[in-house]
C-alpha positions as CSV (number, residue, x, y, z in Angstrom):
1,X,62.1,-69.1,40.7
2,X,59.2,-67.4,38.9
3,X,59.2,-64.8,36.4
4,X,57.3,-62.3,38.9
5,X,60.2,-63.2,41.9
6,X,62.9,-63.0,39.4
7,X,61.7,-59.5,38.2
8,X,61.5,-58.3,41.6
9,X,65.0,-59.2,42.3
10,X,66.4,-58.1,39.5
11,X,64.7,-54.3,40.4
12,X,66.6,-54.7,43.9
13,X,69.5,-55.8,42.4
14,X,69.9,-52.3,40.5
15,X,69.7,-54.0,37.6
16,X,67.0,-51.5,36.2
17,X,67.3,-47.5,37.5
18,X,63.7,-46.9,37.0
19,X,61.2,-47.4,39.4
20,X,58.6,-50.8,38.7
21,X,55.7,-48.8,38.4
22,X,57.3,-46.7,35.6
23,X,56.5,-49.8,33.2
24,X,54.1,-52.6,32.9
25,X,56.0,-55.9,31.6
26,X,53.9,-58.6,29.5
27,X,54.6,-61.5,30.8
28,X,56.6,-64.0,28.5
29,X,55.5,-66.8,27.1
30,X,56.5,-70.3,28.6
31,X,58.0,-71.6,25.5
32,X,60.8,-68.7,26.1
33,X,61.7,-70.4,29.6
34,X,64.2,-70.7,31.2
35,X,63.7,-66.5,31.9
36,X,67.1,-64.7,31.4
37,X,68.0,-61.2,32.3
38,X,68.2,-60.0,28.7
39,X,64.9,-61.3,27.9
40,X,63.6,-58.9,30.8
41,X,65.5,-55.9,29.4
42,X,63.8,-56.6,26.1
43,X,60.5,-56.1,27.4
44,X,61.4,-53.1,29.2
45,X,62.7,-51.5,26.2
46,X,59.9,-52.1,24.3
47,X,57.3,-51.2,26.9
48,X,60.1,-48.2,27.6
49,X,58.9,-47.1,23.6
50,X,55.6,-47.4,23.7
51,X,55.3,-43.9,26.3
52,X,57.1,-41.9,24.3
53,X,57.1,-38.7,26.4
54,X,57.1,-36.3,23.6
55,X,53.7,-36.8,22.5
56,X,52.1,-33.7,22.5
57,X,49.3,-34.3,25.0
58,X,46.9,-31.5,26.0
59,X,47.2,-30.8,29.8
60,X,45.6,-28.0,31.5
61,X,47.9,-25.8,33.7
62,X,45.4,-27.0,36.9
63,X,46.1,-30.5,35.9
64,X,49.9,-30.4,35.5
65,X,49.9,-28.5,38.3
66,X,47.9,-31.1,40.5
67,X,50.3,-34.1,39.0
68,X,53.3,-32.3,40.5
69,X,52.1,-32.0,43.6
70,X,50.9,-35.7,43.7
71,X,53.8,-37.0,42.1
72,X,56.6,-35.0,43.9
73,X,57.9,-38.1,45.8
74,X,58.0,-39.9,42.5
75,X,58.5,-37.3,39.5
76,X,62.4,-37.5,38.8
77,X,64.2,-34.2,37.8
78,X,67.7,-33.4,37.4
79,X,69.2,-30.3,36.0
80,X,69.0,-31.2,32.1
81,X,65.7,-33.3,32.1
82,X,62.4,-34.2,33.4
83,X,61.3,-37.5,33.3
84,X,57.7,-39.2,33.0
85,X,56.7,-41.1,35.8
86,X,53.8,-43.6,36.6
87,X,51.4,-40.8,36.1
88,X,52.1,-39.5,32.3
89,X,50.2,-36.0,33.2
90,X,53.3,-35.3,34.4
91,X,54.8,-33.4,31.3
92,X,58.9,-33.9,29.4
93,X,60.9,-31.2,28.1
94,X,63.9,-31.0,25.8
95,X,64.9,-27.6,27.0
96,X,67.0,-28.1,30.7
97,X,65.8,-24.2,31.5
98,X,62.1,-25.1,31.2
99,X,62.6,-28.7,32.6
100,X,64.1,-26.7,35.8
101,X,61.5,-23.6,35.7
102,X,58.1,-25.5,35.0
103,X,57.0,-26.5,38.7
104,X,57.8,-22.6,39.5
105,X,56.2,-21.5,36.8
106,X,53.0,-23.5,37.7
107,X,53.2,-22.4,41.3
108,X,53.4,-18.8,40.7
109,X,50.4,-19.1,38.4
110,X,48.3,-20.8,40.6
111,X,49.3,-17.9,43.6
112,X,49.4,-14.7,41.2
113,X,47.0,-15.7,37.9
114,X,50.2,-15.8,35.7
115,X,53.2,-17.5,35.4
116,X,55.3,-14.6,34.8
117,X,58.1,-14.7,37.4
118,X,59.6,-10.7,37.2
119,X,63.2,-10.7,37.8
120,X,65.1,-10.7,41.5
121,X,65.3,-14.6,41.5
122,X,66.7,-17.6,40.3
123,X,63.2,-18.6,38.9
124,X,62.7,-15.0,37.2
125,X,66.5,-14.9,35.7
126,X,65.1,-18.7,34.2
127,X,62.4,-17.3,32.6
128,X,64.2,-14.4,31.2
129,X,66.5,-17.3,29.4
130,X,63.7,-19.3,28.5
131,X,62.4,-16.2,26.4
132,X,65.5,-15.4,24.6
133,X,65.7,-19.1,24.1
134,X,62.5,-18.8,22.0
135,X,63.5,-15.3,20.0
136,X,66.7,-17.9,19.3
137,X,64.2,-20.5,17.9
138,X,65.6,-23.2,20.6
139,X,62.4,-24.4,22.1
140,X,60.0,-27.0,20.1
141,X,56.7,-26.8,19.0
142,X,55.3,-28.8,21.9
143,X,57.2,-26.5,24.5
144,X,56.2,-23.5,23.0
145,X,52.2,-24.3,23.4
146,X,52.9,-25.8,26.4
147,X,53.7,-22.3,27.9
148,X,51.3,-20.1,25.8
149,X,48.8,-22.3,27.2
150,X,49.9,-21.6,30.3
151,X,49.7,-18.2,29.6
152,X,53.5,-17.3,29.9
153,X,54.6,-13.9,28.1
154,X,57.1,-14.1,25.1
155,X,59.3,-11.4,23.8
156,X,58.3,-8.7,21.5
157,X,60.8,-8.1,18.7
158,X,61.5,-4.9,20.5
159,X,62.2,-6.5,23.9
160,X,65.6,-8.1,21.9
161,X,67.2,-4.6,22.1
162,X,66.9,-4.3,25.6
163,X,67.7,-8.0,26.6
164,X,71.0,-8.3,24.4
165,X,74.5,-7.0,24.2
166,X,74.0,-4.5,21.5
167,X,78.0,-4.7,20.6
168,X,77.4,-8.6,20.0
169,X,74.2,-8.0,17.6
170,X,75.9,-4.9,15.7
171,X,78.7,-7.4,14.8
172,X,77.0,-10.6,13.7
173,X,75.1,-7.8,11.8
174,X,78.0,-6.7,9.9
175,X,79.2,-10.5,9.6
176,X,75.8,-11.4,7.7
177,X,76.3,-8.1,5.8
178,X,79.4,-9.1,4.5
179,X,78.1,-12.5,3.6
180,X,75.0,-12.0,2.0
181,X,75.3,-8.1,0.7
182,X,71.6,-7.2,0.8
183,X,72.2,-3.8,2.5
184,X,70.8,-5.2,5.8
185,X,67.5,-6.5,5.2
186,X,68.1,-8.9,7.3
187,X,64.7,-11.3,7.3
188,X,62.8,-11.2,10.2
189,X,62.1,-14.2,10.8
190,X,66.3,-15.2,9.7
191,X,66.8,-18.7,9.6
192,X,70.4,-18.2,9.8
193,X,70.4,-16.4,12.8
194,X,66.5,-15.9,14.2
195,X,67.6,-13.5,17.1
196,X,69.5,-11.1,14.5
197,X,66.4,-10.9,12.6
198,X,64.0,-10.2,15.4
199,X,67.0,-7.8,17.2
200,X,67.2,-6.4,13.0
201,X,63.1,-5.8,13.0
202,X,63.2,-4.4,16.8
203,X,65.6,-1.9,16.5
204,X,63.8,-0.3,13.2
205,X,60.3,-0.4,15.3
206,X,61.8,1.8,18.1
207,X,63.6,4.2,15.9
208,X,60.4,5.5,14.7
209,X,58.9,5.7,17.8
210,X,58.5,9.8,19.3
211,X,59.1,8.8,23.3
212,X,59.1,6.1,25.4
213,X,61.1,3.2,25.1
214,X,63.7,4.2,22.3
215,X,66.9,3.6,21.2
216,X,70.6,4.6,22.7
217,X,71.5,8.0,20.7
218,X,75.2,5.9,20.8
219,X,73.5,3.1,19.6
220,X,71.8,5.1,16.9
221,X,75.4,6.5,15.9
222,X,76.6,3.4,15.7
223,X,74.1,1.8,13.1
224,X,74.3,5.4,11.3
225,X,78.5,5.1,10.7
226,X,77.6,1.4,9.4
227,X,75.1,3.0,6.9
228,X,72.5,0.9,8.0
229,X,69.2,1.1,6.6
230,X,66.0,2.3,8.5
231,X,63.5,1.5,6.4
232,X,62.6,-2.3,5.6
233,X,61.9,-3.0,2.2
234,X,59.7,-6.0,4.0
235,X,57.0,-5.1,4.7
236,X,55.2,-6.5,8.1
237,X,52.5,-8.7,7.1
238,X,50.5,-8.7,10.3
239,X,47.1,-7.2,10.2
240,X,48.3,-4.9,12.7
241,X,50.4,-3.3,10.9
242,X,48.7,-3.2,7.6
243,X,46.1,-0.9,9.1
244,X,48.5,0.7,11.2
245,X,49.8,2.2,7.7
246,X,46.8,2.6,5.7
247,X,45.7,5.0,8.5
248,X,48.7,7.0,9.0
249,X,49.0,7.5,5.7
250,X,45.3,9.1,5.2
251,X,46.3,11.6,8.3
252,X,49.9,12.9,6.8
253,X,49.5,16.0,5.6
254,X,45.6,16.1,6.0
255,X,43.8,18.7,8.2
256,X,40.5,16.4,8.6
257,X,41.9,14.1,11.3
258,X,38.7,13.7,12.9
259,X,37.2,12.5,9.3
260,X,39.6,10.0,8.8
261,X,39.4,8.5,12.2
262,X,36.1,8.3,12.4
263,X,36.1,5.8,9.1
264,X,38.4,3.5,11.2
265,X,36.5,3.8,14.5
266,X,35.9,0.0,14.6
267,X,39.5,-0.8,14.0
268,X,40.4,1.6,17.0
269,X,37.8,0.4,18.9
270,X,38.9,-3.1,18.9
271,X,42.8,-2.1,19.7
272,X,41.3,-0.3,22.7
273,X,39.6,-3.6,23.8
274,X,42.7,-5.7,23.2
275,X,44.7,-3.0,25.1
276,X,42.1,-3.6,28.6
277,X,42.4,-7.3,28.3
278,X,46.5,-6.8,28.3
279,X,46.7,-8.2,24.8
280,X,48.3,-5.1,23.5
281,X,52.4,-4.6,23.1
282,X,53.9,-1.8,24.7
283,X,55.3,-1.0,21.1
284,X,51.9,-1.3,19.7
285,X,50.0,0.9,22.3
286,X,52.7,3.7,21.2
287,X,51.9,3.6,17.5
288,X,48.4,3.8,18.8
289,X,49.1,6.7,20.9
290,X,51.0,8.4,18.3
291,X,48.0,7.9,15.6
292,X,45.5,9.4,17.8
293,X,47.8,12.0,19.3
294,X,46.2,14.5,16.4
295,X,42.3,14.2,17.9
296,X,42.6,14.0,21.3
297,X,42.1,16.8,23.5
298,X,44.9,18.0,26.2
299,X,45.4,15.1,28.6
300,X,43.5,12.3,27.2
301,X,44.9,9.4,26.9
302,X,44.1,7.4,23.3
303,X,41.8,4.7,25.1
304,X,39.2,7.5,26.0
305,X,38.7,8.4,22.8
306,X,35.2,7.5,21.9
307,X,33.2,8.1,18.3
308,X,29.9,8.6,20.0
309,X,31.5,11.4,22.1
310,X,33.4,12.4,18.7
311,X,30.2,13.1,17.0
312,X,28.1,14.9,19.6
């Protein structure tokens, strides 16, 4: 029998799970004749290695997108893993949630413009995991650019509040309190427990907030009996926020508003433009509202106010 007949029978056999066209086999050598079944399980292994499927390949959403529909009848999925097939477009995942969500997720970009799929279904509850998964720090590098390339929306440190049970965050609170004493600064970025630290950092944000989204007053009772403390002594780093202060802290107490936002115009400006392209947090579009609340007229919202109009 000849190698290429023997191989083919051993694939009917059910010797092999995956389909032929999954691998390529080099041929053997005819000094390794007479052909046994290991030897062909040897090349597969090694051919098997040589596509690893976590090699972080740039695909465009239109191409993945394309691959799934062409390789439906071949593209293997099961309920903790996604498989490569002939066509390696056709992208792996560690995480069983995003192995199971991804074709929706590409689907409902390619109908709506997004991939955000809003709660009421399986798919939406899915994607409400996937992004606690990430606050939790349980995705990897590769599936985290894989869906911000796609252009799916993470959670904002605030969004923890609302998406936990605040009883179960208060008390891993007061367990890492009691281990670590450091009057619950937790880090926001906690390596111990990354959802406590972004839940920690959430919870101050909305406590200074006037209206809107805002804490429980039970909840805020609750932290208050603890004696936990509102203020960070770590300071947010982002650019954001650095400005964020340096302005609110040039309008406390000053009766030249108008002066003082005019110097940051540009800054303002910008957040404005950031805010119409959707790039803007809920949470961040409040701070903005509250900073400008002292110049606008009765009415105005803060992405009407304009410098040119300002100075007239």
């Amino acid at each position: 029998m000849t190698n290429a007949k023997m191989m083919t029978s051993m694939v009917v056999m059910g010797a092999i799970a995956m389909p032929v066209s999954t691998f390529q086999v080099r041929p053997l050598p005819a000094s390794s004749l007479p052909l046994h079944s290991h030897h062909i399980h040897d090349s597969l292994r090694q051919n098997q290695h040589a596509q690893s499927p976590f090699e972080p390949r740039p695909r465009s959403a239109d191409c993945v997108l394309q691959a799934v529909r062409d390789n439906q009848s071949g593209m293997t999925a099961t309920n903790t893993t996604v498989t490569e097939t002939a066509d390696d477009s056709v992208p792996s995942f560690q995480s069983p949630v995003l192995a199971q969500v991804y074709p929706a997720l590409l689907e409902y970009k390619r109908q709506y413009g997004h991939p955000n799929i809003p709660l009421g279904s399986s798919e939406g509850r899915l994607c409400k995991t996937l992004r606690r998964l990430h606050i939790q720090d349980k995705l990897s590098e590769v599936e985290i650019e894989w869906l911000q390339d796609l252009g799916f929306a993470f959670h904002s440190l605030e969004d923890v509040y609302f998406d936990v049970d605040f009883d179960d965050l208060l008390s891993r609170l007061l367990q890492f309190e009691a281990q670590y004493k450091v009057n619950f600064q937790v880090p926001k970025k906690c390596k111990e427990d990354p959802e406590l630290g972004a839940w920690v950092t959430g919870i101050r944000r909305l406590h200074k907030l006037k209206e809107g989204r805002s804490l429980q007053a039970d909840h805020v009772a609750k932290l208050n009996e603890i004696g936990f403390a509102w203020e960070s002594t770590r300071k947010c780093g982002s650019k954001f926020m650095k400005q964020y202060r340096e302005i609110a802290a040039q309008m406390e107490g000053t009766a030249a508003a108008d002066d003082v936002m005019r110097q940051h115009a540009d800054w303002v400006q910008a957040q404005q433009k950031t805010c119409q392209r959707g790039g803007l947090s809920s949470t961040r579009v409040q701070y903005m509202e509250q900073l400008l609340e002292p110049v606008l007229e009765s009415g105005q919202s803060w992405l009407e106010w304009n410098l040119d109009e300002e100075t007239q």
